[in-house]
C-alpha positions, 0 to 999 in steps of 0.5 A, a space after each residue: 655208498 658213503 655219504 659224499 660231501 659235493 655233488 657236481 653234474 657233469 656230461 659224461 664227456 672224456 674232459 670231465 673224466 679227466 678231471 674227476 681222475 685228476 682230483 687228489 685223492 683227499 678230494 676225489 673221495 669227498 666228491 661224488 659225480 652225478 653223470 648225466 647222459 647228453 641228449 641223442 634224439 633221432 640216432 638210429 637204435 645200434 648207433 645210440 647203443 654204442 654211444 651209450 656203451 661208450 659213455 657208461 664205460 667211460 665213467 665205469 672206469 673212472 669209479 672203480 674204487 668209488 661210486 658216483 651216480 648215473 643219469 640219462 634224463 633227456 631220453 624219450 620213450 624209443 631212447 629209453 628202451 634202447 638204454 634198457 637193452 645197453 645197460 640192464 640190471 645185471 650191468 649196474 649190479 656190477 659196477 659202482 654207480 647209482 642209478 637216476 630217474 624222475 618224476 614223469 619220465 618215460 616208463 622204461 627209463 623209471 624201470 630201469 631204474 628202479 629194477 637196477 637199484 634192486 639188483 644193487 640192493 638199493 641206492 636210487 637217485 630220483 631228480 627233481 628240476 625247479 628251473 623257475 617257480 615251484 610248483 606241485 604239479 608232478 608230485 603224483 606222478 613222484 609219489 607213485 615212483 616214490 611207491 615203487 621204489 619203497 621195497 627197494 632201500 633207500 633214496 637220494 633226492 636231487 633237488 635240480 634248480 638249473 641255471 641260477 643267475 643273478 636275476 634269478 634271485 628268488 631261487 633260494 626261496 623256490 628251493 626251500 617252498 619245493 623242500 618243504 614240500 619233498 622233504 616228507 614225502 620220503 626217508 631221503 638218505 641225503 638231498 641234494 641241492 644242486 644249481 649252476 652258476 658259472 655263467 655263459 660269456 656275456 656279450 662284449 667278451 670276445 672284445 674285452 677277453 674278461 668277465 667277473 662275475 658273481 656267485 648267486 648259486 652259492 649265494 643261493 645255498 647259503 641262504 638255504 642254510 640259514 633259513 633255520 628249517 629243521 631238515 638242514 642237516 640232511 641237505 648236501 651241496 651240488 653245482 654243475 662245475 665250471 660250465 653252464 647248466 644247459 652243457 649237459 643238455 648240449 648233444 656232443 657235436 661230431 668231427 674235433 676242433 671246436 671253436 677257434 677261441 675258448 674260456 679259462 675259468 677260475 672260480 674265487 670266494 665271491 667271483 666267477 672269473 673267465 679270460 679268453 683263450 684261443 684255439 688256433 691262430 698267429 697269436 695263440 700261445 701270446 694270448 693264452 699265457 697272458 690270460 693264464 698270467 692274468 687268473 694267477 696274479 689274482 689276489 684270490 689265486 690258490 697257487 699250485 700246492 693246492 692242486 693240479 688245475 693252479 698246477 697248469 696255470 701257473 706252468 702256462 703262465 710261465 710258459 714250462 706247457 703247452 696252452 691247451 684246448 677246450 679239453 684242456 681248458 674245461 678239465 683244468 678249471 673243472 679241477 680247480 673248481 672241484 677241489 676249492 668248493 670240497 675245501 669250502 665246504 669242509 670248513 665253517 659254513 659262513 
């Protein structure tokens, strides 16, 4: 595959690939999603299969003509056999997508892997999390999956830091003692650092229906690109868009509706903002235009030549659309967000 610009973690969920669909081309090509199954425990073998045909053939569909990478991290030993027999080597070898494993997962899940990237000739990601302090206790169990997958061609390696908040604030140097120790291991084709920083709502937002908040996760990659390591030019830039870290670890809740209020997330150089909507209600339309009016009347607002996402803002505060739904909510701001940080990082790392 081409070497992408941006890594974004997204759940394999209908709002997420309509936003990866509703990139501008230009940007759609600089962005290589890294899809990650959500968790399933205690569904019944046929029920799991089709959720997972459901799933994969979503993304499937939505790289046809570009590749992206494909994650089922959360499966246990019964779950990784079941996805095995969903999607073999001979599914993957026929699509645009990657495969992923880790370290100490389940030795189905690694085969799978591993066999699918040899029937693709090669393109195996391998995820590594560091979701607090570093620590070198899986690194015999990567070292034998790093053997394995020798003979097969090249590897990606996704450095996961999870959640970075910002009392999290010795993340960078986490990332950096960990890198230090995986970049040599492998001849990496690229590594990318990926870590989530739009926040859960904080307590009292319901009340005040606005939060700014900061961005310690790219704060956290700028302070690994100026740590003058000489393995710089191979890292790549990752985040899990526009919703927390822990989504994608969220099992998909049945039946339609959802919360009866919502986000509006927009994301600026220095600030993550978010303004309550809601879902239903007397006072929904009222309320969900004024927090569209109130992220378009940022000093820091793009305006909608940029992209579809302030497209929709700028249409819901005018009131010319519909106020939306959580998918709306989360496939506009995933739009925005996308296509500012490929815009930032095509430009001058500062």
């Amino acid at each position: 595959m081409s070497e992408p610009l941006y890594v974004s973690v997204l759940p394999t969920r209908p709002h997420a690939m309509a936003a990866y669909r509703g990139l501008r081309p230009d940007i759609q090509a600089r962005v290589a999603p890294l899809w990650t199954l959500p968790p399933r425990t205690g569904m019944l073998p046929d029920l799991l299969a089709v959720e997972l045909r459901k799933d994969a053939g979503r993304v499937s569909t939505a790289h046809r003509y570009q590749s992206a990478w494909l994650d089922a991290p959360f499966t246990d030993e019964n779950e990784a056999a079941v996805l095995a027999e969903t999607l073999p080597p001979e599914w993957w070898a026929q699509r645009n997508l990657h495969p992923v494993t880790g370290p100490c997962r389940p030795v189905p899940q690694q085969s799978l892997a591993l066999a699918a990237a040899q029937r693709r000739g090669g393109g195996l990601g391998i995820r590594v999390r560091v979701p607090g302090e570093w620590h070198d206790r899986d690194i015999p169990c990567l070292c034998a999956l790093l053997d394995r997958a020798c003979p097969i061609g090249p590897v990606d390696l996704f450095l996961d830091l999870g959640a970075v908040p910002p009392s999290r604030r010795g993340a960078a140097k986490e990332a950096l003692r960990a890198l230090d120790v995986l970049v040599p291991l492998a001849p990496w084709r690229t590594v990318f650092v990926v870590a989530g920083g739009f926040p859960e709502p904080p307590e009292g937002f319901l009340e005040s229906a606005w939060h700014e908040a900061p961005r310690p996760d790219w704060d956290t990659w700028h302070e690994i690109h100026h740590s003058g390591r000489s393995y710089l030019p191979l890292l790549h830039y990752g985040d899990y868009g526009i919703l927390p870290a822990g989504y994608v670890a969220q099992t998909p809740l049945s039946g339609n509706g959802g919360p009866k209020w919502g986000i509006l997330r927009y994301t600026t150089t220095r600030s993550y903002f978010l303004a309550k909507v809601l879902q239903r209600g007397d006072d929904r339309d009222a309320v969900n235009r004024d927090a569209a009016r109130r992220l378009t009347r940022l000093a820091d607002f793009r305006g909608p030549s940029v992209g579809t996402g302030e497209g929709w803002l700028r249409d819901c505060a005018q009131g010319s659309v519909a106020t939306g739904n959580h998918s709306v909510w989360n496939r506009v701001g995933n739009i925005q967000h996308m296509t500012f940080v490929v815009n930032c990082l095509a430009g001058p790392l500062r």
